[in-house]
PDB file of N, H, CA, C and O in Angstrom:
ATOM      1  N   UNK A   1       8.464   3.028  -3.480  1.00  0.00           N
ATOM      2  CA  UNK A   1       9.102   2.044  -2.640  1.00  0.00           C
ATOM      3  C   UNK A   1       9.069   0.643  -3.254  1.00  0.00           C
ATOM      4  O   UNK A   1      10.084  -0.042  -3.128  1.00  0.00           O
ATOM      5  N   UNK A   2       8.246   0.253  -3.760  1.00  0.00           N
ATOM      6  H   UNK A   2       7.422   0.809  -3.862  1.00  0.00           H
ATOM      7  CA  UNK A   2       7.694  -1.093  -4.543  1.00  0.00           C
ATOM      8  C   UNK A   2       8.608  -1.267  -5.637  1.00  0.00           C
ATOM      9  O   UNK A   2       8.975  -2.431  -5.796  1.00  0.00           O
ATOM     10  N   UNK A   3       9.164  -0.242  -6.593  1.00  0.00           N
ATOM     11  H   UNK A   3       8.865   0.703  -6.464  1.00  0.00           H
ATOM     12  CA  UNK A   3      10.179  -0.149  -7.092  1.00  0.00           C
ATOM     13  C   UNK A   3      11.202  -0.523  -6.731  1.00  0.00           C
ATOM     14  O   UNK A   3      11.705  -1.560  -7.163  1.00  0.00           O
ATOM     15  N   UNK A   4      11.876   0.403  -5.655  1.00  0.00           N
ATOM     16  H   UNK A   4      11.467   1.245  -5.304  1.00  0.00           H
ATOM     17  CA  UNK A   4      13.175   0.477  -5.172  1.00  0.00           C
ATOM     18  C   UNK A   4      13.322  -0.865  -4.101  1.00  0.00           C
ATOM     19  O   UNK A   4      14.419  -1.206  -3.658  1.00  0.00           O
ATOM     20  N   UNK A   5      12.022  -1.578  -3.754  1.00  0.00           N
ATOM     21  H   UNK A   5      11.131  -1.301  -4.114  1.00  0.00           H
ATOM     22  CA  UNK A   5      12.104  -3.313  -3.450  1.00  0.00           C
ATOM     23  C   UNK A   5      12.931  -3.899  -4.956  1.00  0.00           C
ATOM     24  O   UNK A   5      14.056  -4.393  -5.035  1.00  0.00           O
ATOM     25  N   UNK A   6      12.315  -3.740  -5.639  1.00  0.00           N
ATOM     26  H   UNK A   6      11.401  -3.338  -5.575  1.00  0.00           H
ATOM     27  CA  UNK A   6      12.675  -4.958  -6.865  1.00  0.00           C
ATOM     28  C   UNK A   6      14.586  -4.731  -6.996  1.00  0.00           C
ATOM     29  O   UNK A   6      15.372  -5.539  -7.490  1.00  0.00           O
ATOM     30  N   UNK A   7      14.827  -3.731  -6.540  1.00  0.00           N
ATOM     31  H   UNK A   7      14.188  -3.075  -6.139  1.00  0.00           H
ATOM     32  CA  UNK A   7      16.599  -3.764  -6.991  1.00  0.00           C
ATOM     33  C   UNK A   7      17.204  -4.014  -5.654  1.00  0.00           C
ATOM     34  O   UNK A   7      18.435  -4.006  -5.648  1.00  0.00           O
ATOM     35  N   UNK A   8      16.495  -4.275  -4.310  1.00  0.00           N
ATOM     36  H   UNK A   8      15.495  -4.281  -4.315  1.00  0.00           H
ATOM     37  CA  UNK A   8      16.799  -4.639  -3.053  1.00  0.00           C
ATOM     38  C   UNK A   8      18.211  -5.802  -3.265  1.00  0.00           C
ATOM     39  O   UNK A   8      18.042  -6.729  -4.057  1.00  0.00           O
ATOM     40  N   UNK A   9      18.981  -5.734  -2.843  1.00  0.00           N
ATOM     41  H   UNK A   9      19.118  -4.981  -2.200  1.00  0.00           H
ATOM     42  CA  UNK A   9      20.453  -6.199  -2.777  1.00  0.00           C
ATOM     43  C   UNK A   9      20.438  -7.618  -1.507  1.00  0.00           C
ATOM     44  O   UNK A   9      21.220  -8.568  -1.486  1.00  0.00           O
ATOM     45  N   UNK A  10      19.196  -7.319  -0.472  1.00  0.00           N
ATOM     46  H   UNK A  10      18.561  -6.547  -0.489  1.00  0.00           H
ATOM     47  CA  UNK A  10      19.031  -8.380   0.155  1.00  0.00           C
ATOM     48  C   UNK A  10      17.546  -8.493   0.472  1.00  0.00           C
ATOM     49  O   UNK A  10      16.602  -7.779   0.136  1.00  0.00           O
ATOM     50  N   UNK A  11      17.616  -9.727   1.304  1.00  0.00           N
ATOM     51  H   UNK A  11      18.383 -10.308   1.577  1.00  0.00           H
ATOM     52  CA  UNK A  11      16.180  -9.798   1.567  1.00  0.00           C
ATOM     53  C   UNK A  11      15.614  -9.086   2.827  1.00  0.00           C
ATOM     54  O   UNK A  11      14.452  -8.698   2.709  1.00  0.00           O
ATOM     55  N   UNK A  12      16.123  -8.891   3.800  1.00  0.00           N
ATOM     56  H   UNK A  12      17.067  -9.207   3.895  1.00  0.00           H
ATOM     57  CA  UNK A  12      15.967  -7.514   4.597  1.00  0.00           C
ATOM     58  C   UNK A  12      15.901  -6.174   3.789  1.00  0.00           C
ATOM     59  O   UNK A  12      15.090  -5.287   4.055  1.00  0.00           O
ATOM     60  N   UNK A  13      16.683  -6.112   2.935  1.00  0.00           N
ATOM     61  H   UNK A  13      17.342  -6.832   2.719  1.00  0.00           H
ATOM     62  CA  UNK A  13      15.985  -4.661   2.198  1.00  0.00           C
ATOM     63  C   UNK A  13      15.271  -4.591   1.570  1.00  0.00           C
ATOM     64  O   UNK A  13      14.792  -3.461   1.477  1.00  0.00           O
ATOM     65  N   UNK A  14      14.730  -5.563   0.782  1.00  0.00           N
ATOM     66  H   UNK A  14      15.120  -6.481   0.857  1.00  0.00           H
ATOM     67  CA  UNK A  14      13.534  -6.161  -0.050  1.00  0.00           C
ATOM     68  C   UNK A  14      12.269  -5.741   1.204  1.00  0.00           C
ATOM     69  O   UNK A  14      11.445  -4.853   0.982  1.00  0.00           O
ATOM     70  N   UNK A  15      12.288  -6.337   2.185  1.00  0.00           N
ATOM     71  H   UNK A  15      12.957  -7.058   2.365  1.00  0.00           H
ATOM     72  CA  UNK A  15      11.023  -6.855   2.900  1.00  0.00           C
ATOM     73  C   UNK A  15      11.174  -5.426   3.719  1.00  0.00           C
ATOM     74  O   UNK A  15      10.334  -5.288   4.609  1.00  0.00           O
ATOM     75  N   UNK A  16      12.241  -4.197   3.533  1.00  0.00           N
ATOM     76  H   UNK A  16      12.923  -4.308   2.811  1.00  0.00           H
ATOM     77  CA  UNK A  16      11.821  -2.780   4.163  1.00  0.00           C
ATOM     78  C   UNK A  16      11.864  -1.584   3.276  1.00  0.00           C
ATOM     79  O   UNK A  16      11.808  -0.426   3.690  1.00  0.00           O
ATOM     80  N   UNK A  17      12.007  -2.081   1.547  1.00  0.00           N
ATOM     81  H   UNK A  17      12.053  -3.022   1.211  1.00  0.00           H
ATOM     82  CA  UNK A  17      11.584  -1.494   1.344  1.00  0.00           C
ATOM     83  C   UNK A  17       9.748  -1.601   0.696  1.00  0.00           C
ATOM     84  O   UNK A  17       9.093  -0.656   0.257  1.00  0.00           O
ATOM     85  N   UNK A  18       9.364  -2.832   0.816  1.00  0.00           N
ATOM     86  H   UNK A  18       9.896  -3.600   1.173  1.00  0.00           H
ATOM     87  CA  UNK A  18       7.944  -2.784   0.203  1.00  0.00           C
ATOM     88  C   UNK A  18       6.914  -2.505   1.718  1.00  0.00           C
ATOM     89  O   UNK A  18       5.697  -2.424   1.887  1.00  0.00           O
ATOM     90  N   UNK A  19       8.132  -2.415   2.665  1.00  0.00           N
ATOM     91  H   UNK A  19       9.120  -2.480   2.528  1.00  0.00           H
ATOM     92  CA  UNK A  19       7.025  -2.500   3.951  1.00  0.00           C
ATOM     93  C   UNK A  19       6.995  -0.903   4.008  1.00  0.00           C
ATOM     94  O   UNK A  19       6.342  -0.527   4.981  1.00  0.00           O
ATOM     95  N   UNK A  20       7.585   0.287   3.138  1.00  0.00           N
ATOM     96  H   UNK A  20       8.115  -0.019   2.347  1.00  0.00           H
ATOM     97  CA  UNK A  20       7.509   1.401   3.266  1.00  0.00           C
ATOM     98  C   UNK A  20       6.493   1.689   1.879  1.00  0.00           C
ATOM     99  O   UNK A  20       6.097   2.806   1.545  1.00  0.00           O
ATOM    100  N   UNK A  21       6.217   0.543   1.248  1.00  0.00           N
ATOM    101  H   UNK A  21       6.539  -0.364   1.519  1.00  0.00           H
ATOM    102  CA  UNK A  21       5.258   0.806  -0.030  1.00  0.00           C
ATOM    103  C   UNK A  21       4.118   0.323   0.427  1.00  0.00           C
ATOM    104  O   UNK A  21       3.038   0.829   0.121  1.00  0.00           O
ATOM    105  N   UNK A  22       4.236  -0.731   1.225  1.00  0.00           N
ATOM    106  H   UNK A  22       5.113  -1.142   1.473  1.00  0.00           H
ATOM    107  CA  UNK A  22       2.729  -0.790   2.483  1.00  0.00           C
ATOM    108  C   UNK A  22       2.426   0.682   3.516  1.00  0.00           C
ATOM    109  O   UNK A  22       1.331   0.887   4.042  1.00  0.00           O
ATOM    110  N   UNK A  23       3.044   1.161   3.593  1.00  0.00           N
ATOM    111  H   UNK A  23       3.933   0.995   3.166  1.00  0.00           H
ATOM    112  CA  UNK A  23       2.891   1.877   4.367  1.00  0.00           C
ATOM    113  C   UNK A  23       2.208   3.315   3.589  1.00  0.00           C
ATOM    114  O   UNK A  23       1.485   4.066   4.244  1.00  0.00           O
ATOM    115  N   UNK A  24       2.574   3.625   1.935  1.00  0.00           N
ATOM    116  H   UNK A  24       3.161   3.015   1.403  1.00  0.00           H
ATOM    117  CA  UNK A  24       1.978   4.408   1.891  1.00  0.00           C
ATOM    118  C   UNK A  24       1.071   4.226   0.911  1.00  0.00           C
ATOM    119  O   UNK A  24       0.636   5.174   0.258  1.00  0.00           O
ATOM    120  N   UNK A  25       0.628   2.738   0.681  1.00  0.00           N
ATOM    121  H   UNK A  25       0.982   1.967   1.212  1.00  0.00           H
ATOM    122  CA  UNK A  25      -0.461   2.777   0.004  1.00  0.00           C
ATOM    123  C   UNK A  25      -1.677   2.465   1.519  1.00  0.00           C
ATOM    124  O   UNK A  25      -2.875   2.455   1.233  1.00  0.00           O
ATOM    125  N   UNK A  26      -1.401   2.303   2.561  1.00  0.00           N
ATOM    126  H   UNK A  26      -0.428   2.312   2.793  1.00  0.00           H
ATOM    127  CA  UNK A  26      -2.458   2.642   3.734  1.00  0.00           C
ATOM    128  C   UNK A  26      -2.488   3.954   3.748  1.00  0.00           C
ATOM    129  O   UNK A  26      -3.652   4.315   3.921  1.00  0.00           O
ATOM    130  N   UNK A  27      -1.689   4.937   3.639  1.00  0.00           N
ATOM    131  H   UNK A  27      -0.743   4.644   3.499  1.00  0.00           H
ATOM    132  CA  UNK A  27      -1.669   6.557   4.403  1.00  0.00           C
ATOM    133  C   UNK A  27      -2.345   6.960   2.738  1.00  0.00           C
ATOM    134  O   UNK A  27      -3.095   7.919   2.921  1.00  0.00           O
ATOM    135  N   UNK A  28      -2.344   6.653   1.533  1.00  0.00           N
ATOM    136  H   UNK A  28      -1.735   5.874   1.385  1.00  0.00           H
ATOM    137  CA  UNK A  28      -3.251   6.872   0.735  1.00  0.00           C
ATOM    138  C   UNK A  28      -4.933   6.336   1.080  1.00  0.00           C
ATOM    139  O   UNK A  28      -5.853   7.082   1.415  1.00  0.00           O
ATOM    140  N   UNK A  29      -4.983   5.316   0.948  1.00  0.00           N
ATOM    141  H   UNK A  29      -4.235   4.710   0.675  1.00  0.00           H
ATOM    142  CA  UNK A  29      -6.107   4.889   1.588  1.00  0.00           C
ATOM    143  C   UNK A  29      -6.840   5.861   2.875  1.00  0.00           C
ATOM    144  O   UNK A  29      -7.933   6.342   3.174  1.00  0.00           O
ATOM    145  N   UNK A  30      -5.860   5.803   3.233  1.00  0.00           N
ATOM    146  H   UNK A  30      -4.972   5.412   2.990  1.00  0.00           H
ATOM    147  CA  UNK A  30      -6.500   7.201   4.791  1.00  0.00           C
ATOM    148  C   UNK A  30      -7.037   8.213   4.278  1.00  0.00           C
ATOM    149  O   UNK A  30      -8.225   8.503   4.428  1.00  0.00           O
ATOM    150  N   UNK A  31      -5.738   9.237   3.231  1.00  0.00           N
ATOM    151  H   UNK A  31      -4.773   9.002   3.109  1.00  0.00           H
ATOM    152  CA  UNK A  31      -6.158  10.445   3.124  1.00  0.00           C
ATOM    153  C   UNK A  31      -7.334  10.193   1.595  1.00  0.00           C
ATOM    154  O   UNK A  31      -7.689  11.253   1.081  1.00  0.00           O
ATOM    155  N   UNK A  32      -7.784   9.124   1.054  1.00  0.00           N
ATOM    156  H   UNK A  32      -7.496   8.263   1.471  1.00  0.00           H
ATOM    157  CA  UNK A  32      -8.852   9.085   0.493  1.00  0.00           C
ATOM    158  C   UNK A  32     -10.343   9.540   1.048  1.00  0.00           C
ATOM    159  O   UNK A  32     -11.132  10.471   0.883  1.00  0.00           O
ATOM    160  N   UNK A  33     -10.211   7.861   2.087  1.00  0.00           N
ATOM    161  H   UNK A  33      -9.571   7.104   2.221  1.00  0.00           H
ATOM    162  CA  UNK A  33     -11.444   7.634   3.058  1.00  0.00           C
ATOM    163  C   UNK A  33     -11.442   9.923   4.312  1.00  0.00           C
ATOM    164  O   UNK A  33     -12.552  10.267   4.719  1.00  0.00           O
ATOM    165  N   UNK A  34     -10.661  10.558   4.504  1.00  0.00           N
ATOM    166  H   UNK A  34      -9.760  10.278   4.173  1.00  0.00           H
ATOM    167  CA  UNK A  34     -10.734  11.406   4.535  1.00  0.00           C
ATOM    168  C   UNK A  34     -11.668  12.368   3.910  1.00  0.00           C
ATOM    169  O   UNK A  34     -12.657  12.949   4.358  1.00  0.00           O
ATOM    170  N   UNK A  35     -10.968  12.382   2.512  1.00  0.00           N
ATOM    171  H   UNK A  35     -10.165  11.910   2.148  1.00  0.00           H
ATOM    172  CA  UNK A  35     -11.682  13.822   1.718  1.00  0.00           C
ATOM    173  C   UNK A  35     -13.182  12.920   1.221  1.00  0.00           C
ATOM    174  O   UNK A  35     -14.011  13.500   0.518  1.00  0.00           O
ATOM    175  N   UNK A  36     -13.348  11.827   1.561  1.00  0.00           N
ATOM    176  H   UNK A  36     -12.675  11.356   2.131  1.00  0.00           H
ATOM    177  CA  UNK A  36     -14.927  11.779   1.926  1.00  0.00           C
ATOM    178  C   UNK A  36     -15.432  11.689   2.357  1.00  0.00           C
ATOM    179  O   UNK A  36     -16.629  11.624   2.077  1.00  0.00           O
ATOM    180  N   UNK A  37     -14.943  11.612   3.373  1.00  0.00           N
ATOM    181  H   UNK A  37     -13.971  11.664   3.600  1.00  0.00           H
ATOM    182  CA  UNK A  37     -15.903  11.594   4.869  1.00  0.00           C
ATOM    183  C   UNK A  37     -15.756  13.030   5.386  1.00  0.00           C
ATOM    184  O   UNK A  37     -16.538  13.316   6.292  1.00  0.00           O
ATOM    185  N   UNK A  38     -15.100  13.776   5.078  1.00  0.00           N
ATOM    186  H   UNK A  38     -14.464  13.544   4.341  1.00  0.00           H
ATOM    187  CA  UNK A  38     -14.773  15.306   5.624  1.00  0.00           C
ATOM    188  C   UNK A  38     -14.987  16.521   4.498  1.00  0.00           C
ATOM    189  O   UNK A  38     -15.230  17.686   4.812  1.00  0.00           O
ATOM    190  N   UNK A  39     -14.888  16.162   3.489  1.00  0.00           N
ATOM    191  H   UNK A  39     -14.690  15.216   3.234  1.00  0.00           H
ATOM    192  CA  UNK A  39     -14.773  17.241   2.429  1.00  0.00           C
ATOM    193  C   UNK A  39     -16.182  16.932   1.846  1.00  0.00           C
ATOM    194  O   UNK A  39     -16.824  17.933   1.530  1.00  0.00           O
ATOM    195  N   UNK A  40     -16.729  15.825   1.664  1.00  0.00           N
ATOM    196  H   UNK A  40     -16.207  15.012   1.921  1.00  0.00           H
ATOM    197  CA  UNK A  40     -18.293  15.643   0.977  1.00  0.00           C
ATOM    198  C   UNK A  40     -17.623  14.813  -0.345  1.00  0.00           C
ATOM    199  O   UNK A  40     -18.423  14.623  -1.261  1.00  0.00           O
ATOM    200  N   UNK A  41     -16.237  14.295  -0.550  1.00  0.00           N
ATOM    201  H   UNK A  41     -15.587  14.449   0.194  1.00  0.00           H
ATOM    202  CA  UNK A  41     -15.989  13.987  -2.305  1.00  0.00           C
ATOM    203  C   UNK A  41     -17.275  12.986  -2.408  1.00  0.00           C
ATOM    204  O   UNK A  41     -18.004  12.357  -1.640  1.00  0.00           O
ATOM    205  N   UNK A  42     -17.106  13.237  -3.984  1.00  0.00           N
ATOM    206  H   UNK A  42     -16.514  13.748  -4.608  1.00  0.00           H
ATOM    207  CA  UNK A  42     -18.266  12.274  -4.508  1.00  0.00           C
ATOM    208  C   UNK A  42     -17.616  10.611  -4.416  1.00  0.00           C
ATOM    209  O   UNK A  42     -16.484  10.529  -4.892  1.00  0.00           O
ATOM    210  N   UNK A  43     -18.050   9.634  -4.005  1.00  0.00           N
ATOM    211  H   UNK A  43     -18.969   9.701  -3.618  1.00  0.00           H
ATOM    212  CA  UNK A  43     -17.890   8.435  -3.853  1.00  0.00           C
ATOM    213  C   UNK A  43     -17.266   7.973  -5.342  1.00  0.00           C
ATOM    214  O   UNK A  43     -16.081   7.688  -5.513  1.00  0.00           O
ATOM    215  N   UNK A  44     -18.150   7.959  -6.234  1.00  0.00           N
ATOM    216  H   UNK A  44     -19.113   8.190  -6.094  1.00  0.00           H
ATOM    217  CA  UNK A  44     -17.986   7.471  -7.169  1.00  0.00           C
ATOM    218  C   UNK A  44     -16.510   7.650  -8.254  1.00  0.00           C
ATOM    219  O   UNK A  44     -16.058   7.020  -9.210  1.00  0.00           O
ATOM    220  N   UNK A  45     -16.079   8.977  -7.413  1.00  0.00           N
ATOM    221  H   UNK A  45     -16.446   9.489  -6.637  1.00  0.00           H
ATOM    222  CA  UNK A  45     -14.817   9.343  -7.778  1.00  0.00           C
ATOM    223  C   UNK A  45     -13.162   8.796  -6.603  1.00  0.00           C
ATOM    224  O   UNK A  45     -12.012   9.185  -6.808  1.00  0.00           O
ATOM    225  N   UNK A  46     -13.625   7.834  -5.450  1.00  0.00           N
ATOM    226  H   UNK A  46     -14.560   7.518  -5.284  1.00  0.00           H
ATOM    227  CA  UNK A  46     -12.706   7.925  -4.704  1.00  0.00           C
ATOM    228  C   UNK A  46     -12.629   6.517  -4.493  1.00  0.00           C
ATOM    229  O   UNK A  46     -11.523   5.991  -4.368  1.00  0.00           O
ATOM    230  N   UNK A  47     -13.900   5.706  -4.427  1.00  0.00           N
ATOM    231  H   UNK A  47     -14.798   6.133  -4.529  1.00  0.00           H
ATOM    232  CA  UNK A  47     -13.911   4.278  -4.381  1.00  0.00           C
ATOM    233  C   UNK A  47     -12.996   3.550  -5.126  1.00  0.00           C
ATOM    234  O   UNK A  47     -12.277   2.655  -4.680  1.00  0.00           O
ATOM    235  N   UNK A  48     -13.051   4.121  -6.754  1.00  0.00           N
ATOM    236  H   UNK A  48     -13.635   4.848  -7.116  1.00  0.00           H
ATOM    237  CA  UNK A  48     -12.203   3.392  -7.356  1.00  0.00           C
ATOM    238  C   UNK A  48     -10.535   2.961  -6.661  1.00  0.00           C
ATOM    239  O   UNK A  48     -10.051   1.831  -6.599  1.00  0.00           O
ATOM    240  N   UNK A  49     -10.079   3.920  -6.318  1.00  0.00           N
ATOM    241  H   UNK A  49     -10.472   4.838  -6.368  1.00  0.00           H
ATOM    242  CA  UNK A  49      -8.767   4.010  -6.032  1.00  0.00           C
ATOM    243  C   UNK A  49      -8.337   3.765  -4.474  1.00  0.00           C
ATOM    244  O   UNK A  49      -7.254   3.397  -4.020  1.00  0.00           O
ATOM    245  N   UNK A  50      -9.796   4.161  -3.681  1.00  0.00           N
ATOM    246  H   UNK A  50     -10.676   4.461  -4.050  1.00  0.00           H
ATOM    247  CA  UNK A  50      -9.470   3.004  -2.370  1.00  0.00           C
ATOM    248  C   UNK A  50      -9.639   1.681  -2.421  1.00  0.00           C
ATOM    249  O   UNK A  50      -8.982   0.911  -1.719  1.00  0.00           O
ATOM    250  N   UNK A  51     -10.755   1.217  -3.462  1.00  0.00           N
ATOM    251  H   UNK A  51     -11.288   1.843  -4.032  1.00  0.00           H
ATOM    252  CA  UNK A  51     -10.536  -0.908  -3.509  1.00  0.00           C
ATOM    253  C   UNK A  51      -8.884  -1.259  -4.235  1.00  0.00           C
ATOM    254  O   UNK A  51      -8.329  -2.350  -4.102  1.00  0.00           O
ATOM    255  N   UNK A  52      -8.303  -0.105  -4.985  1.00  0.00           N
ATOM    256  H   UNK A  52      -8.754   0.781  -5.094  1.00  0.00           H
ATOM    257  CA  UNK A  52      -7.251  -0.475  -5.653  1.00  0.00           C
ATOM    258  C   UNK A  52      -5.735  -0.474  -4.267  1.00  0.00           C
ATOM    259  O   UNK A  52      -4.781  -1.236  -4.112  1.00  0.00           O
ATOM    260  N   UNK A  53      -6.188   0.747  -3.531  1.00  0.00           N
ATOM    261  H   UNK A  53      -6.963   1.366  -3.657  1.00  0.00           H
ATOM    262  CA  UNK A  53      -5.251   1.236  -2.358  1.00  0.00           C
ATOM    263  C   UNK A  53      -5.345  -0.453  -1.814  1.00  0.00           C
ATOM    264  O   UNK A  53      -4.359  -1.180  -1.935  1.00  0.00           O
ATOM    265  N   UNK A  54      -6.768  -1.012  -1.154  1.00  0.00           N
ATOM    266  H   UNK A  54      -7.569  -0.422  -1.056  1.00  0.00           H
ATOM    267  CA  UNK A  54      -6.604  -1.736  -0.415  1.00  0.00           C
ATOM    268  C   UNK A  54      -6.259  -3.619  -0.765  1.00  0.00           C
ATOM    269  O   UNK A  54      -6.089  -4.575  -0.009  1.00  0.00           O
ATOM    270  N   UNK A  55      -6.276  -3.486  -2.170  1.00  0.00           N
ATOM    271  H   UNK A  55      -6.415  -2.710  -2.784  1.00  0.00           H
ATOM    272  CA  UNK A  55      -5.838  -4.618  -3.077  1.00  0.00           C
ATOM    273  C   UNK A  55      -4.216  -4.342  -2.972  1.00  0.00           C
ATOM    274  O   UNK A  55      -3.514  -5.353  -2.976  1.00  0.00           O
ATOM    275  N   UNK A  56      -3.740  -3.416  -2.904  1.00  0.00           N
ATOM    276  H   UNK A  56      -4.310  -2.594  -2.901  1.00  0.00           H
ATOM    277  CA  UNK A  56      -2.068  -3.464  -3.075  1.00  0.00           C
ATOM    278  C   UNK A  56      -1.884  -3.523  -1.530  1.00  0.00           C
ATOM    279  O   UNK A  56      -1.047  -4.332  -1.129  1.00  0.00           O
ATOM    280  N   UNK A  57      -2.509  -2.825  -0.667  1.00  0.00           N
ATOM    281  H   UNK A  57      -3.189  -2.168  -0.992  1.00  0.00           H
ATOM    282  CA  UNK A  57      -2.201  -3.478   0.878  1.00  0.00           C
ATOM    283  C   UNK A  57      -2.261  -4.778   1.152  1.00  0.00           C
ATOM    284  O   UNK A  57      -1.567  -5.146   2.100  1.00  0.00           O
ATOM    285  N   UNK A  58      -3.011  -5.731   0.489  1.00  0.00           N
ATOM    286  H   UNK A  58      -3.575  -5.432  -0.281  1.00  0.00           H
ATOM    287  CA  UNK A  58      -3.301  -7.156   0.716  1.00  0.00           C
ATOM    288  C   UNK A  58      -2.304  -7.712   0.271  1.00  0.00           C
ATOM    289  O   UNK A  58      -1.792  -8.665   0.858  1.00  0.00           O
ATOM    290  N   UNK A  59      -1.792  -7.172  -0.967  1.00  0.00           N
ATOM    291  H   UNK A  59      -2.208  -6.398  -1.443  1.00  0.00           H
ATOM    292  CA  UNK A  59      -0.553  -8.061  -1.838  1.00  0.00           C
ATOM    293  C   UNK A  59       0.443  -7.373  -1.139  1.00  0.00           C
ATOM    294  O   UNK A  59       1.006  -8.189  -0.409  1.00  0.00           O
ATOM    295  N   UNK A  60       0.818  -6.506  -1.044  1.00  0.00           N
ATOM    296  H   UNK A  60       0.360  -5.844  -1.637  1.00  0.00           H
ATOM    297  CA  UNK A  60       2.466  -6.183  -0.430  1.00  0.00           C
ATOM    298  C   UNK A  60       2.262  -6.683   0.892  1.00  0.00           C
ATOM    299  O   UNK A  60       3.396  -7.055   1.194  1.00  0.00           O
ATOM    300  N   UNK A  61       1.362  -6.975   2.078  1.00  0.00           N
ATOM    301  H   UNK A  61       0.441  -6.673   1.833  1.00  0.00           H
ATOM    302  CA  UNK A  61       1.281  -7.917   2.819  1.00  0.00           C
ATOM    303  C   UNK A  61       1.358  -9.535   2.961  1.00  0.00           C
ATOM    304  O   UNK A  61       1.796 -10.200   3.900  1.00  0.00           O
ATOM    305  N   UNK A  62       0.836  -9.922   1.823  1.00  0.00           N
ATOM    306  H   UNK A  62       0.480  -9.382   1.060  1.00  0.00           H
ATOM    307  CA  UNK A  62       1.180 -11.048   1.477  1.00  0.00           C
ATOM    308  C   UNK A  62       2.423 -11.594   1.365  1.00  0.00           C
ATOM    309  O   UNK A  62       2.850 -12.606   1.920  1.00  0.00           O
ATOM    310  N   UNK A  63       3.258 -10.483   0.227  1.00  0.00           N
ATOM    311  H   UNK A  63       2.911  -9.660  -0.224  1.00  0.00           H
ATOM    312  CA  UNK A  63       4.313 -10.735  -0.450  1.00  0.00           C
ATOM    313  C   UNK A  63       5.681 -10.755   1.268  1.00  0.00           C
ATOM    314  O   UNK A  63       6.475 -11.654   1.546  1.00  0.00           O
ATOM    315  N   UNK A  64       5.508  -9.803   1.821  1.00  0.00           N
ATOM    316  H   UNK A  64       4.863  -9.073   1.596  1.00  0.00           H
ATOM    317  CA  UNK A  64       6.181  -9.344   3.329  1.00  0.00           C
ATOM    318  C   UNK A  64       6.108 -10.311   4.415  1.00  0.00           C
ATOM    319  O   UNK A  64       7.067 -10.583   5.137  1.00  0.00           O
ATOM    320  N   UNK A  65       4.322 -11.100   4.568  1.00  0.00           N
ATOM    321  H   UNK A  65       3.543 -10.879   3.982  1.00  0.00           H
ATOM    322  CA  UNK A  65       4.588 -12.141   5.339  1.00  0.00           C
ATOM    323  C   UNK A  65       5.006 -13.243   5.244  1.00  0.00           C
ATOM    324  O   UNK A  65       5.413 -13.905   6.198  1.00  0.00           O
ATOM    325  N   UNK A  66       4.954 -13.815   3.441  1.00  0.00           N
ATOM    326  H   UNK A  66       4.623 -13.277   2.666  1.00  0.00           H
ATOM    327  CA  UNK A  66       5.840 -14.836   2.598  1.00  0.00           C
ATOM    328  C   UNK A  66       7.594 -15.020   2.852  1.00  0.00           C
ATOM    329  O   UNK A  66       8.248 -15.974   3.274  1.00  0.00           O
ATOM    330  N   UNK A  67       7.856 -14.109   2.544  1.00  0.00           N
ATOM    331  H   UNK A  67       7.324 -13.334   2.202  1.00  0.00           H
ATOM    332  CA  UNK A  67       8.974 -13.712   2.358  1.00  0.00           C
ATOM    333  C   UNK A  67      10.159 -13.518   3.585  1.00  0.00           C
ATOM    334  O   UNK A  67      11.389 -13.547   3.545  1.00  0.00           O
ATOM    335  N   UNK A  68       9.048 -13.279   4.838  1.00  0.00           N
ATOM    336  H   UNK A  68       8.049 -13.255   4.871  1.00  0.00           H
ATOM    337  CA  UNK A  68       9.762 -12.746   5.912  1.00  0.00           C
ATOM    338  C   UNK A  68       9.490 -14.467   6.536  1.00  0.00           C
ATOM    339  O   UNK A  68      10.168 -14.764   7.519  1.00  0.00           O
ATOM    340  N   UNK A  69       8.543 -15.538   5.985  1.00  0.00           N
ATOM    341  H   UNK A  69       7.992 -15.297   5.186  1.00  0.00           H
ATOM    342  CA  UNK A  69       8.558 -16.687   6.573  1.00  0.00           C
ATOM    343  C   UNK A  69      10.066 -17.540   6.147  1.00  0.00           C
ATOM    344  O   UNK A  69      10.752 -18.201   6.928  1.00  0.00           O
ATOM    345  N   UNK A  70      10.238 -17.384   5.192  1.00  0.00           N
ATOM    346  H   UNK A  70       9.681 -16.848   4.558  1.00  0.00           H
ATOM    347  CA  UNK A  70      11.213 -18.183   4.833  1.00  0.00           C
ATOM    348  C   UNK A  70      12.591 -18.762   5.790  1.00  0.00           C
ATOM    349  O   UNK A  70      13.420 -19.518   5.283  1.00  0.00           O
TER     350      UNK A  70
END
């Protein structure tokens, strides 16, 4: 989705399509925090990629509430 933002034709499609790249870097984040809290994964293998999940939620939020201020 974060992609298919950057060739967005307007700024309403810009700001729906990164709000669908927010959307699944949270539902990643979910099904992370999941398979370790439910499956037993080893931390050390899942952390990495949920502080990264929740660093791109902060910025495509950022970028969405910027953007949608204008």
């Amino acid at each position: 989705h974060a992609r298919e933002a950057a060739r967005a034709r307007s700024e309403a499609e810009f700001i729906s399509k990164l709000g669908g790249a927010l959307q699944e870097a949270d539902e990643t984040q979910l099904w992370l925090e999941l398979l370790r809290e439910e499956c037993g994964i080893d931390c050390s293998r899942t952390t990495p990629i949920e502080q990264e999940a929740g660093e791109l939620i902060a910025i495509f939020t950022t970028i969405i509430r910027r953007t949608g201020a204008k």
